[in-house]
N, C-alpha and C positions, 0 to 999 in steps of 0.2 A: 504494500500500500504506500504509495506517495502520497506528499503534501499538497492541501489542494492545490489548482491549476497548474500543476507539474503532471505531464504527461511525456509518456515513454512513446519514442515516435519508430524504435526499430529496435526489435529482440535484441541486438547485445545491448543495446542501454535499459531494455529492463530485468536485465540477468546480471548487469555490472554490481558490483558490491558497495563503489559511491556515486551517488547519481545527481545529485544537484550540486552547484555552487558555495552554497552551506556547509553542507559534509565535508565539500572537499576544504574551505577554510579550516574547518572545525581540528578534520585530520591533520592537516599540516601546522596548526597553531598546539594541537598536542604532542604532535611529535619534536617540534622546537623545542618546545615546554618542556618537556624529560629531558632532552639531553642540552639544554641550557639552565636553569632554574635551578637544579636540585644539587649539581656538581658545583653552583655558586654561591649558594645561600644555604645549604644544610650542612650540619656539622661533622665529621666525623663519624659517629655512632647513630646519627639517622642516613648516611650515606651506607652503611655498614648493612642497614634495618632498609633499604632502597636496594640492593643485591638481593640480599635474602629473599626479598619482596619477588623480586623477576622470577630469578632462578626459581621460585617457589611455582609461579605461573606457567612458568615451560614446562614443568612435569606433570602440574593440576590441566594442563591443558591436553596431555596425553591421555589422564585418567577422564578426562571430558570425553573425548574420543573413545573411548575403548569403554565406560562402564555408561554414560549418557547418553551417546549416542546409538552404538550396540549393543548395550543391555548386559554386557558380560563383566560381573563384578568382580574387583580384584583388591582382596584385601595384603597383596604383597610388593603394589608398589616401589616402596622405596627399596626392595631387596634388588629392584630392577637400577634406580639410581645407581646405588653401590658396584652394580656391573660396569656403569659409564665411567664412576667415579676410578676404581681401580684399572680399568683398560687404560685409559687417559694418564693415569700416574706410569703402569707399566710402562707404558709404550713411551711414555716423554723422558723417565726416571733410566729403565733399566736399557730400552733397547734403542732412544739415542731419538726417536723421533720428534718432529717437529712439531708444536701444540697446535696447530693450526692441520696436522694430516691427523693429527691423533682424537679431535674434536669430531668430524666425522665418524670415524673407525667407532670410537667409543656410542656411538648411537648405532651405527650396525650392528657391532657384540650386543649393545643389550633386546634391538629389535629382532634378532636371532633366538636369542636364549628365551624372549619372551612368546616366539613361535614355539619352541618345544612345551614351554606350561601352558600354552593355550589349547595345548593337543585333547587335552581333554573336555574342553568348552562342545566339543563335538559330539561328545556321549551324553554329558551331565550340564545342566544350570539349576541356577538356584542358589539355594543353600549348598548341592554339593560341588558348584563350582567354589564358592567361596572355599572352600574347605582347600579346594585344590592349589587354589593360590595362596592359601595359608602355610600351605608343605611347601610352593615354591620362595615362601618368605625363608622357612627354615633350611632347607635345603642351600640356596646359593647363601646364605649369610654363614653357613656349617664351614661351607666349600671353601668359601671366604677366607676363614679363620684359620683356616688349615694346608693353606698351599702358603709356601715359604716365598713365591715371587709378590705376593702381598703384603709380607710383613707380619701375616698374624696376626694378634691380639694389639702389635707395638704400631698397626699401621704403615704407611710407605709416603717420603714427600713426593708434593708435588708441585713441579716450577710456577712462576707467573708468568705470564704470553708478555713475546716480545714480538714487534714488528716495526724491523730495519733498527732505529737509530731509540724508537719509542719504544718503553719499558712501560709496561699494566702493574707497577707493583706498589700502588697504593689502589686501596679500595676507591676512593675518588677518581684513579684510572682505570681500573676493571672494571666500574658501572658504565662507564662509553660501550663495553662487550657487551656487559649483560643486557643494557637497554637496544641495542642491537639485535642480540640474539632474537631479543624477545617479541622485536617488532617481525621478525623472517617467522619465527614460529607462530606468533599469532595471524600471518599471513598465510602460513604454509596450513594452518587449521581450520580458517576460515572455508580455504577455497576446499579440502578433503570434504568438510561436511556439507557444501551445497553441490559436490563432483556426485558423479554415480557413484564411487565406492560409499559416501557419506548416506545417499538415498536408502544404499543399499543395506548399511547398519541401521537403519531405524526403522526401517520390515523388518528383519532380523528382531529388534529387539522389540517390536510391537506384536508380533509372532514368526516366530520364526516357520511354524509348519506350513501356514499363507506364504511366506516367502519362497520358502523352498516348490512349492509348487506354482507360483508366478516365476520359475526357473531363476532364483536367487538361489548361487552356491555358497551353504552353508560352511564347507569346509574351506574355501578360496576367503573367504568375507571375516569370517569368525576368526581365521587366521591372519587376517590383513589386518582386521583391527588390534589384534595384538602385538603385532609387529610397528605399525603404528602408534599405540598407546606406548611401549616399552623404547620405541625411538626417542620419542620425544624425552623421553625418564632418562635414555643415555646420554643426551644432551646435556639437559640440566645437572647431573651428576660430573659429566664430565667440567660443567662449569664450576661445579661447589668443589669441585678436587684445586683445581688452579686459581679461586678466588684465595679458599682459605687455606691451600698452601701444603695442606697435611689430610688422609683420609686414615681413617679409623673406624672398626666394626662397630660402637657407638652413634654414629650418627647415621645407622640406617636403619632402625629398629620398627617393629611392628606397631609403636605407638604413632610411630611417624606415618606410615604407612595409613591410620585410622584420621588422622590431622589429609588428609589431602581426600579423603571421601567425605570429610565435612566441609571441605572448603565448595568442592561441588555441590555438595547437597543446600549448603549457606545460599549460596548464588544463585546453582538453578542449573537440574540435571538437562542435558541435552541443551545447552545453551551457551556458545564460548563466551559472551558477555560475563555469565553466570563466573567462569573462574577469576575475573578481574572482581569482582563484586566480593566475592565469598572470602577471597585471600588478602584482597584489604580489609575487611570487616575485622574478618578474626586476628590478622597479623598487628593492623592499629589495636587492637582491643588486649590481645597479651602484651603489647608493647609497653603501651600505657598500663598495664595492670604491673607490669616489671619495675616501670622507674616507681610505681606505688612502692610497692616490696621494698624496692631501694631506700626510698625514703624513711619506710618503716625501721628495717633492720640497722637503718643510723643511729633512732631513735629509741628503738624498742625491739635488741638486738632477739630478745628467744620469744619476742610476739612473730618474730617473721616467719620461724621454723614453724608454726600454724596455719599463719596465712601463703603460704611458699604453691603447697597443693592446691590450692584453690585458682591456679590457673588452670588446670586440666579439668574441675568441678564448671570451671566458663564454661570452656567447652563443648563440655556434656551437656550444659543446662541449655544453651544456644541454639544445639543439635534439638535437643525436643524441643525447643518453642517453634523452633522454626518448623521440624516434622508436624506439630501440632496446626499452627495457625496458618502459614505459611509455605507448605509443601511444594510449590512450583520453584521458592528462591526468591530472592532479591531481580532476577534477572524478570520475572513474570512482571512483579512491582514496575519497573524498566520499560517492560513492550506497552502496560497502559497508559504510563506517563506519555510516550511517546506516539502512541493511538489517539490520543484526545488532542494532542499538540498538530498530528494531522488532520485531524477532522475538523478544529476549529477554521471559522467560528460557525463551525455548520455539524456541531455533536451529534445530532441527531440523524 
């Protein structure tokens, strides 16, 4: 739906993704905005809390694709990151490559590895898919822990990107990467779920047995989207290896894993706006719950060790208001705002 007297006069302009003169202001004054603004005027530690923030969105923007879009739920996520995260350190650390061939490489290993755990999306959904990406959580973080070119328990470093004469090795220069990356994959995500492989995930995921007999292959599609959803995880892990420099079996835990299905579920399943909406909600909202803590434990140093937990109690409490009252997301909130903003001043 366009705004009124905005008419589409030939198929690619009403298939284009921006279409008026608005939009396209709108786009080009935010993407200025990010990579001028935040590297000029924020400090250190919300430039820090502005990486996090990306990198958090390239990988929620795979589990958009793969559990939103496709319906195939995957509570092992981040065991996928951690494949990007230590490919990326291998390949730059041990066997001499260049972070820029290894950035790639590291999203194929994990869109690979994430085809072999989707092998069973083909027999089982549901809760017994869940289950299955649960052994794929435990399994590669085992595997993880146990092969010597990773480090182990003691983890392995990892360089910062250099290109030419420019060094990325403050967090204020690897958010120029991360805000990049993140504008190629929220492009590269856009365009999957309006392509036919994207049509084709959300038959699938609205039934798959209707699909398959409207001659949608279940085996090609249900493994595309996993290969897809785990791309994208290789990416963003390979980013968090070379932002912070050091990878350790600690930060890819099953809890992490549960934080990136509420960031979609926050925003809005099947809706890539949804992951920009969900991951700033919740990431402003522990943020500010953090410098709280901080404050506290200055003040009222064994009041904090009570209140410490009750960032995961947010959480939780978030997740059901939002299942409760709000089950479409932040991103449904979004499509009316913007439905009524087209229809005026003719609502009716």
């Amino acid at each position: 739906m366009l705004p009124n007297g905005v008419l589409a006069d030939t198929y690619e302009e009403d298939k284009a993704l921006i279409r008026t003169k608005a939009q396209w202001g709108i786009l080009i004054g935010a993407i200025v905005f990010f990579y001028v603004i935040p590297p000029s005027v924020l400090s250190g530690s919300w430039i820090s809390v502005m990486n996090r923030w990306g990198i958090t969105i390239i990988a929620a923007l795979g589990l958009q694709l793969l559990t939103g879009y496709a319906g195939q739920i995957s509570i092992g996520h981040s065991a996928f990151i951690a494949v990007g995260a230590y490919t990326s350190a291998i390949l730059t650390t041990r066997l001499g490559f260049p972070i820029w061939a290894s950035l790639p490489l590291s999203a194929l290993s994990a869109g690979m590895i994430g085809i072999i755990f989707g092998l069973p999306s083909l027999r089982v959904k549901g809760f017994y898919l869940i289950m299955s990406t649960l052994a794929a959580q435990f399994i590669i973080m085992y595997i993880v822990t146990h092969i010597g070119l990773t480090g182990v328990q003691s983890g392995i470093s990892a360089p910062r990107p250099s290109l030419g004469n420019i060094n990325f090795d403050t967090d204020r220069s690897f958010y120029l990467i991360t805000i990049t990356m993140l504008i190629i994959c929220t492009y590269m995500a856009v365009n999957i779920s309006r392509s036919k492989p994207g049509r084709a995930f959300v038959a699938i995921r609205d039934n798959d047995l209707a699909a398959e007999v409207m001659g949608i292959s279940l085996l090609r599609y249900k493994l595309l989207a996993f290969f897809i959803g785990c791309f994208f995880a290789g990416i963003a892990g390979a980013l968090t290896a070379h932002w912070i420099g050091h990878v350790s079996p600690e930060r890819f835990s099953l809890l992490q894993s549960l934080w990136f299905l509420g960031y979609i579920i926050v925003g809005g399943m099947g809706n890539i706006a949804g992951v920009f909406f969900g991951a700033t909600l919740i990431i402003g909202l522990t943020e500010w719950l953090s410098l709280g803590l901080q404050n506290i434990s200055m003040s009222y140093p064994h009041a904090a060790l009570w209140v410490a937990p009750f960032v995961n109690i947010l959480f939780a409490v978030i997740i059901i208001l939002f299942l409760i009252f709000e089950p479409k997301g932040l991103a449904h909130r979004w499509h009316i705002t913007k439905a009524n903003y087209r229809l005026w001043p003719f609502a009716y």
